[in-house]
N, C-alpha and C positions, 0 to 999 in steps of 0.2 A: 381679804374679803372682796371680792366682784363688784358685788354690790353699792361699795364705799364711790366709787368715780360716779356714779349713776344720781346716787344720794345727793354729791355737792353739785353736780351738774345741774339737779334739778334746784337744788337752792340757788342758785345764782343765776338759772334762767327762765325761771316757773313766770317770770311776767312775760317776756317775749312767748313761751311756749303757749297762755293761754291766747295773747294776743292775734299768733297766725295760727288759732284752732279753732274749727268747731266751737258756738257756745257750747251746744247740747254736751260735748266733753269734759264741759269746763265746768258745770253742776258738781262733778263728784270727782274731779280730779287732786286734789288737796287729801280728801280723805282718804282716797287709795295712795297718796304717797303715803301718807301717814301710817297705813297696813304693809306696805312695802318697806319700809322701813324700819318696822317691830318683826317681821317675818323674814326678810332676804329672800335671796335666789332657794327654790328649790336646793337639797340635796338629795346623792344616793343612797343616806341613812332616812328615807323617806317610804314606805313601802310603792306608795306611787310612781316613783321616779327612780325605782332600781337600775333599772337598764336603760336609764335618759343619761344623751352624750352631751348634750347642748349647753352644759353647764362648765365644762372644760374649756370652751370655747367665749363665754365670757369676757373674758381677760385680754382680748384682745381690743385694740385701743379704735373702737369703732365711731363714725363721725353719723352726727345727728343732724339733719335737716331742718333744725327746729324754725327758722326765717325764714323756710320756703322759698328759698333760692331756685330760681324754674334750670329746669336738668336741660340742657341742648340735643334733644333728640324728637324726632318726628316717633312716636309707634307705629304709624302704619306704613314707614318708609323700611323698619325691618319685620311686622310681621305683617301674612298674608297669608290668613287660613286658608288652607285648599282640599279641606276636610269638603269632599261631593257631595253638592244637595243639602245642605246643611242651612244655609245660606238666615245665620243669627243675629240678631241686632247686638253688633258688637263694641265692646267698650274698653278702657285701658285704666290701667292703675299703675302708673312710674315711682317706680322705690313705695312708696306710702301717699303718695299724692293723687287723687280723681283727675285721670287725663282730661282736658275741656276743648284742644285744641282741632284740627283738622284731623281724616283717616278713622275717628268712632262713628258708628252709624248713627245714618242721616236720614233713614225711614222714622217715623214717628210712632210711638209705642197706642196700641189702643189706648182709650180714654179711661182717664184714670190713675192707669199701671205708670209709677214713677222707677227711674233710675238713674241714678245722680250721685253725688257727692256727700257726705255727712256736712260738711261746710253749707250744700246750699237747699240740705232737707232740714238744717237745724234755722234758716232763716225763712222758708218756704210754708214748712209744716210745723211750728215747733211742739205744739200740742200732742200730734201721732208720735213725733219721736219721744217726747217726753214719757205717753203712756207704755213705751217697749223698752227703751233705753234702760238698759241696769237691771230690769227685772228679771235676770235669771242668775246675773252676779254680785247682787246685793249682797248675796249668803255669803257666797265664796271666799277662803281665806288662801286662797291661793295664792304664793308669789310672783308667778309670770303673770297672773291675772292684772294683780295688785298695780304691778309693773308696768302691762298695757294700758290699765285704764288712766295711770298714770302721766304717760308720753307720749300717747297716741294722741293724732289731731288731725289725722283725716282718714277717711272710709268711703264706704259705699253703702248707699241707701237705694234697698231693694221693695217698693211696694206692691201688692197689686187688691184692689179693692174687691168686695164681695162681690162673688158669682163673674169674675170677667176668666174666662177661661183664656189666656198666651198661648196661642198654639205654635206659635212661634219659638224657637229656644234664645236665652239669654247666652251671650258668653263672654268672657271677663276675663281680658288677659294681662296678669301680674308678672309687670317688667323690670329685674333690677339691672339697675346699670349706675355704675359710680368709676372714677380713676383711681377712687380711695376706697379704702374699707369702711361697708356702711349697715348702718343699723336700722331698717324701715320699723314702725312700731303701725300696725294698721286697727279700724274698730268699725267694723258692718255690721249693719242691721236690715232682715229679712223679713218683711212681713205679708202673710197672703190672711187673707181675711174669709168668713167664710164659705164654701162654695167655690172658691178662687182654683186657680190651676196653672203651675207655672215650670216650666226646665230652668235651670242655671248647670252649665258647664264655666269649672274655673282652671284656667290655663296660668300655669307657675314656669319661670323662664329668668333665665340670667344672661348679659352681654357681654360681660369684662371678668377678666381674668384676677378679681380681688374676691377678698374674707364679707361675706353678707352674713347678715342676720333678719332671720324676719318673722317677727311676732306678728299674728294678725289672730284676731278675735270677733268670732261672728257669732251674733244670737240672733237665733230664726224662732218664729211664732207660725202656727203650723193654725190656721180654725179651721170651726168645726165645717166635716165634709168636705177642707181645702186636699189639695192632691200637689204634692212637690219632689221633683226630682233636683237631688244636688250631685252634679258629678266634679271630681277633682282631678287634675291632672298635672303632674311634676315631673319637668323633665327643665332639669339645672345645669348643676355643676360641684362637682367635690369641693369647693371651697365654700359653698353654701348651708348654711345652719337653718334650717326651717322650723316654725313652734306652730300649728293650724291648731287653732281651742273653735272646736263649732258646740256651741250650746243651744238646743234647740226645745221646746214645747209646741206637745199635739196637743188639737184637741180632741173631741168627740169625733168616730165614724171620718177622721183624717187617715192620710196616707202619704209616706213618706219614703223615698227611695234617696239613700245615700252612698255613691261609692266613690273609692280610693284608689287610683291608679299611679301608679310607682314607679317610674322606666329611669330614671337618671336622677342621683342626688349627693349631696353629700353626708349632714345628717339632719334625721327627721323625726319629728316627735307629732304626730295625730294625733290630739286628744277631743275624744270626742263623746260629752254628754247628751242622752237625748230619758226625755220624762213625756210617760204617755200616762196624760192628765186626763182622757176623755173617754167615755164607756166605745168600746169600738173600735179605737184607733190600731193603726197598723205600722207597723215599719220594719224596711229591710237594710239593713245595714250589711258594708261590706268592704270588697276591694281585694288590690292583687299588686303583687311586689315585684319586679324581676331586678336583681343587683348584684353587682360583684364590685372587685376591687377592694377596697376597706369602705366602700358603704356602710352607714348605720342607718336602719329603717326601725323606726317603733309604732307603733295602733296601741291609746290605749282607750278603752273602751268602756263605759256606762249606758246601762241601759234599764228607767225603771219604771216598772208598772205600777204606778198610783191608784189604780181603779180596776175593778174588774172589768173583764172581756176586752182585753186586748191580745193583740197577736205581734211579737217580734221573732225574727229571726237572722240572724247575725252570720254571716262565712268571709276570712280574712286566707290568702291564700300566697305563699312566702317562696320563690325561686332563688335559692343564693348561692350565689358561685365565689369564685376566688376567695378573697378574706373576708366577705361580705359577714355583717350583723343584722340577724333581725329580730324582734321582740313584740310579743303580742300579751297583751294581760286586759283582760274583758271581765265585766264584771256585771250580769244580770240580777236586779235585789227584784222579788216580787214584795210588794208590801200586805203587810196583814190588810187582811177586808180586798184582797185584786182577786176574788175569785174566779174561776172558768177562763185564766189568763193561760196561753199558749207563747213558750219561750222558747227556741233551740238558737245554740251558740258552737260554731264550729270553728277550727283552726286548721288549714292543712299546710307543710313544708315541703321542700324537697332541698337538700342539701347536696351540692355538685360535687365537693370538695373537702377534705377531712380540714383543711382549714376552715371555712364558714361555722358558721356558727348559729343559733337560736333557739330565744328563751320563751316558753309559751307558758302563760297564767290561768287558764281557763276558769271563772268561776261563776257557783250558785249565791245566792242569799238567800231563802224562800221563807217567807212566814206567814203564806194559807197555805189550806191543805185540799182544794179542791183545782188544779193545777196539770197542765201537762207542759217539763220542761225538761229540758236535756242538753248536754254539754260536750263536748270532746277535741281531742289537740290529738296530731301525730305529725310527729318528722323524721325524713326518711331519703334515701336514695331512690332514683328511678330504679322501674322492675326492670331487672336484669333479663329474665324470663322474656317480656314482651320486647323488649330490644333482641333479641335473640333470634326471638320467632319472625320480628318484620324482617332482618336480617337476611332469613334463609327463604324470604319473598323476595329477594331481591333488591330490598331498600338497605341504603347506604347507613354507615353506624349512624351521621353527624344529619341525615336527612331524620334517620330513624328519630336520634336523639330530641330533635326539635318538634317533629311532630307529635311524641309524646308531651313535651314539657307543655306546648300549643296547646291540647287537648285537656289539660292538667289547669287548666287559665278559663276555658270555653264556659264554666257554670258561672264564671263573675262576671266576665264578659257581657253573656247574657242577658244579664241586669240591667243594663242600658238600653233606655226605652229613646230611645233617639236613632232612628237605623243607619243614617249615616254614619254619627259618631260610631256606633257598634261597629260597623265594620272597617272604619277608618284606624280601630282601636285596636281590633283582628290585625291587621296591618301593620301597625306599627310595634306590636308586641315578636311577632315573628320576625319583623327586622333586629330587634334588640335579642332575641333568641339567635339571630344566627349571627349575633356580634357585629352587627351593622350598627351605625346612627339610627337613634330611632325617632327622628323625627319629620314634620311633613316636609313636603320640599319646596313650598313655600316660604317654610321661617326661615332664616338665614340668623336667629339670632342661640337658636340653640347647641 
């Protein structure tokens, strides 16, 4: 059992754990060991977690942070976004801990808009965090949930108050680095209140050539008429296990852009809930993969309309080359009484290699009947046909080859209402298509 080192650890250290944590953690941390402990790790006799690798990976003898031992590193001595024009009030997250030191931005956020630490929003605010905290994993009986709420004991606290529009973008760079094999357990909370308006771009990055594990669980609160862009970005290391749970609620005439960018990993498991609670609300869910080697990339997906007249649309889009895995299983419920709700759910592949491999789940739930929703998965080889024809243009197979696969990425792309990042993103996708590093050439830590 995995779960048994986890279990005693926590009994022999549950007083230091709450001691250097967050209070606001420390409310419902006992109970969630106590679900964690009736439940266990995830399995793949789970229909949830058929194609989830990150459980094999367990067992490896991963070292906890729990005394908050400060790590000896500067962040902004190895990274240096040089993403053009972009220019975000930037922040750092080391293993699981809120960066506080030198190198995070030193502009001051409009009046209001907080971003900080769960450690210094649970003694700053505790009232706000109180009213969001938990409220979306109360229900939940999940075990990595269980887990996180568990061990986790620091985060990031994202606010911004009604009607302040950030024009600005956030961005948040998640840096592991250990000499040992280590286990970060992270727990964020996102709130935009409402009328609010905000970007977050989150940069995922490893230093050291050891076994990481990184659970991190974010619940975002979307209100009514607020507008939020969350973009992701992971570019690791194959010895990296990554678990990203974002649990989100809209409300009313909200809007919500979420996407997933994929460029280097080990293995990855996206889980991502989102409930559109308010007449009106909208959201695009999405992202794009490119991987080879023995990569495992999974997206697993919830999307659910509680009320009538909302609109989701969902496109997850999967490059895999060598022995890469990928796994996509989405899952749109409309609930009885969501009438005049509009849903589409798509899935596209392209498989390079008779080895690679990937598994797609696409599904409905639907129980009104006044509805337009629609679904569909293909995976496939590039067209043979259109390689042929650029060919006898003159274009090279390996030039032809990439500009297809480019072209093939350009709809998620798209998605990216940040125009630097977008093209920064064009960029560094086609480096990773033509088998380059794909990173900027600033970081020195990817």
């Amino acid at each position: 059992m995995n779960e048994q080192p986890y279990i005693d650890l926590y009994k022999q250290t549950v007083e230091s754990i709450k001691k250097h944590s967050a209070a606001c953690l420390n409310t419902r941390r006992d109970e969630a060991f106590e679900r964690f402990t009736a439940v266990g790790f995830p399995t793949n006799n789970e229909e949830n977690y058929l194609y989830c690798h990150l459980m094999e990976h367990l067992g490896i003898d991963y070292g906890l942070n729990i005394n908050r031992v400060t790590i000896p590193v500067d962040p902004s001595n190895v990274f240096k976004c040089d993403v053009p024009g972009i220019q975000a009030y930037l922040y750092f997250i080391l293993n699981d801990q809120f960066y506080t030191g030198s190198g995070a931005t030193s502009k001051p956020l409009p009046d209001g808009v907080v971003m900080c630490s769960m450690v210094e929003a649970s003694e700053r605010y505790p009232e706000l965090v109180a009213t969001y905290l938990g409220k979306q994993t109360t229900h939940k009986k999940d075990g990595f949930t269980a887990f996180n709420e568990a061990f986790a004991q620091d985060g990031f606290f994202f606010y911004v108050p009604k009607n302040v529009v950030l024009e600005t973008p956030i961005q948040l760079i998640n840096i592991l680095r250990s000499d040992v094999d280590l286990m970060a357990n992270g727990r964020n909370l996102i709130i935009l209140e409402s009328g609010a308006q905000a970007k977050l771009l989150v940069c995922d990055h490893t230093m050291d050539d050891v076994n990481f594990f990184a659970n991190r669980l974010t619940e975002i609160f979307i209100g009514e008429n607020a507008h939020f862009d969350y973009y992701a970005l992971e570019n690791t290391h194959q010895k990296t296990n990554s678990l990203s749970q974002l649990v989100v609620e809209q409300q009313a005439n909200s809007r919500l852009i979420t996407n997933i960018i994929g460029l280097n990993n080990g293995r990855t498991r996206n889980q991502i809930e989102i409930d559109l609670n308010g007449e009106g609300a909208e959201t695009w869910l999405g992202g794009m993969l490119v991987s080879d080697h023995h990569q495992q990339t999974e997206n697993f997906t919830v999307i659910r309309h509680n009320v009538p007249r909302c609109n989701s649309n969902e496109l997850f889009k999967y490059i895999l080359n060598g022995a890469a895995e990928g796994a996509f299983s989405g899952r749109i419920v409309v609930q009885k009484g969501a009438q005049k709700t509009e849903a589409y759910q798509t899935n596209r592949n392209i498989c390079l290699t008779k080895e690679a491999r990937m598994f797609a789940k696409p599904q409905l739930e639907i129980y009104a009947d006044d509805v337009k929703c629609g679904h569909g998965a293909t995976t496939g080889q590039l067209d043979e046909a259109a390689l042929f024809y650029m060919q006898t243009r003159g274009i090279g197979y390996e030039e032809a080859r990439m500009l297809l696969l480019l072209a093939f990425t350009s709809d998620v792309l798209e998605h990216v209402e940040i125009d630097a990042l977008r093209d920064r993103l064009h960029f560094l996708v086609e480096k990773r298509l033509r088998g380059e590093e794909s990173k900027c050439k600033g970081c020195v830590i990817c």
